[in-house]
C-alpha positions in Angstrom: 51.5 -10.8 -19.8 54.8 -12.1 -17.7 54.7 -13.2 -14.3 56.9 -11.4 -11.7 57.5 -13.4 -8.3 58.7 -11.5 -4.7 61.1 -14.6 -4.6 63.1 -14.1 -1.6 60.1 -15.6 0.6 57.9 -17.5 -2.1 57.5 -21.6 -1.0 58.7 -23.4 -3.1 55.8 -25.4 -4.1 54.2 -21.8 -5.4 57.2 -21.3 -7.7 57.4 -25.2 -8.6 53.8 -24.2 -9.9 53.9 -21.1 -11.3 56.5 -22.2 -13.7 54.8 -25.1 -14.7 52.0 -23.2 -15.7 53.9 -20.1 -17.5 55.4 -23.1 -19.6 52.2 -24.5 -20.1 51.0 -21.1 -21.1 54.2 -19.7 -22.9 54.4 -17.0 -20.8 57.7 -15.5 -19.0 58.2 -15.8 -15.3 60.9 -13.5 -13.6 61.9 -14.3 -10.0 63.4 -11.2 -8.4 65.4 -11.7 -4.9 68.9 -10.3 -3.1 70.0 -14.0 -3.2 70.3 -17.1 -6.0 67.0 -18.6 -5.8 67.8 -22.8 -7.2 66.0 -24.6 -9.3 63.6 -21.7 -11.5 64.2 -23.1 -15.1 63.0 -21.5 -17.9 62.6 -17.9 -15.6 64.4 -15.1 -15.7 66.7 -14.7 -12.6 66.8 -11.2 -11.1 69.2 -11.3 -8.8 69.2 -7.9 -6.6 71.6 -6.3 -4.6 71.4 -6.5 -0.8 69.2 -4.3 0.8 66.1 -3.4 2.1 63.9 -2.9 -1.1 66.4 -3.1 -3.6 64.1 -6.5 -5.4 60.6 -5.0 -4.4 62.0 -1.5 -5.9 63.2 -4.5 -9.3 59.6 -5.8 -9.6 57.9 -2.5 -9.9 60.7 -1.7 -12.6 59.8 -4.5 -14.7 56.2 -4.6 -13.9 53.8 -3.4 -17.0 49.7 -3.1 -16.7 48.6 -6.5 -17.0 51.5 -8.9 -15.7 50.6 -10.7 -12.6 52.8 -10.3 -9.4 53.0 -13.1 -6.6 54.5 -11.4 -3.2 53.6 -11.6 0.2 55.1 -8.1 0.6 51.5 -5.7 1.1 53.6 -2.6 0.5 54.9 -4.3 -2.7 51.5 -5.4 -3.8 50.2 -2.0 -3.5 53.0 -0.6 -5.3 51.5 -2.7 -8.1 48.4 -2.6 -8.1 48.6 1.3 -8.8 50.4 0.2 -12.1 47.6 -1.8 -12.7 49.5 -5.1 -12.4 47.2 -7.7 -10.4 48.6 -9.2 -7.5 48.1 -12.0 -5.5 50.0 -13.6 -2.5 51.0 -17.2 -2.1 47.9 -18.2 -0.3 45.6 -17.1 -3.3 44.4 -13.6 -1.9 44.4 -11.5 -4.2 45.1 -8.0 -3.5 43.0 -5.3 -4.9 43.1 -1.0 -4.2 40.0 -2.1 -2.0 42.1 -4.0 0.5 45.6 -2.9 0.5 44.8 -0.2 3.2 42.8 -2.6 5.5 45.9 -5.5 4.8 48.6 -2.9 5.6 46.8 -1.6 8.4 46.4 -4.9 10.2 49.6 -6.3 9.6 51.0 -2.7 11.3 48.7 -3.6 14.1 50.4 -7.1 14.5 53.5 -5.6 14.3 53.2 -3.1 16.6 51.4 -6.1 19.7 54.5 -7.9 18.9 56.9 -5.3 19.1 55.2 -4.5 22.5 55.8 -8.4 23.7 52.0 -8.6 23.0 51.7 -10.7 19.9 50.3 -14.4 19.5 53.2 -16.8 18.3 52.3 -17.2 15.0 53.1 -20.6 13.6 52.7 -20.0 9.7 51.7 -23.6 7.9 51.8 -24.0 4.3 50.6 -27.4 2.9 48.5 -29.0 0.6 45.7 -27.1 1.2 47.3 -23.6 1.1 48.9 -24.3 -1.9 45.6 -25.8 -3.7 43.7 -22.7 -2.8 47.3 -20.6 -4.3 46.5 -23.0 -7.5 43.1 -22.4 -7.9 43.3 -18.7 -7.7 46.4 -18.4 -10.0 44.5 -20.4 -12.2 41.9 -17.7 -12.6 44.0 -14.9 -12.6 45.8 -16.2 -15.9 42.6 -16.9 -17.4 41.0 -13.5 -16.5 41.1 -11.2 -19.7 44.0 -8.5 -19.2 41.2 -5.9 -19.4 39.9 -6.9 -16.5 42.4 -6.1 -14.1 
């Protein structure tokens, strides 16, 4: 199993973990973006051209059944989860073939209020808490038997 990470909008703290625990673990981490992305020691760097897609399009590449994928990107996470690569997003959900269509379909939603001068100002925190409940569940996806999926 190797860990692939949607780097471009990963926090820090989530990719100051995950390669802790791939080290930990002895398992390979590639960070894919369309810019440098400092400090990922011991990871594979996969830096992308510019463009809309060009590192999501990277990840799928290099993706096998079994790897685990961290992305906040719901189309990417789909994309994966067909390969049977699981998936989770910083904040520990984990995304399944169950609620990819439900995810994508509210987040088009929330797109389209906002686009329309409707949407609620969104304020996105990530702190200790976020990133323990990211821990926790990462945690149990790298414990999880591959079969499992």
């Amino acid at each position: 199993m190797k860990i692939l990470v949607d780097a471009d909008s990963c926090p820090r703290p989530v990719r100051d973990l995950v390669l802790r625990a791939a080290a930990k673990r002895g398992l390979p981490v590639i960070f894919a973006a369309n810019r440098p992305i400092p400090g990922v020691p011991g990871a594979l760097m996969e830096l992308c051209p510019p463009g809309e897609g060009s590192a999501d399009d990277r990840i799928v590449e290099l993706s096998a059944p079994g790897d685990l994928a961290i992305t906040r990107d719901i189309a990417l996470a789909g994309r994966l989860v067909e390969k049977a690569v699981r998936a989770l997003d910083d904040r520990g959900r984990r995304y399944t073939g169950e609620n990819i269509r439900e995810r994508l379909s509210i987040r088009n939603f929330t797109v389209a209020l906002a686009e329309s001068g409707l949407g609620a100002e969104r304020h996105a925190v990530y702190g200790r808490r976020e990133l323990k409940t990211f821990a926790d569940a990462f945690d149990r996806e790298l414990s999880r038997p591959r079969a499992e999926g």
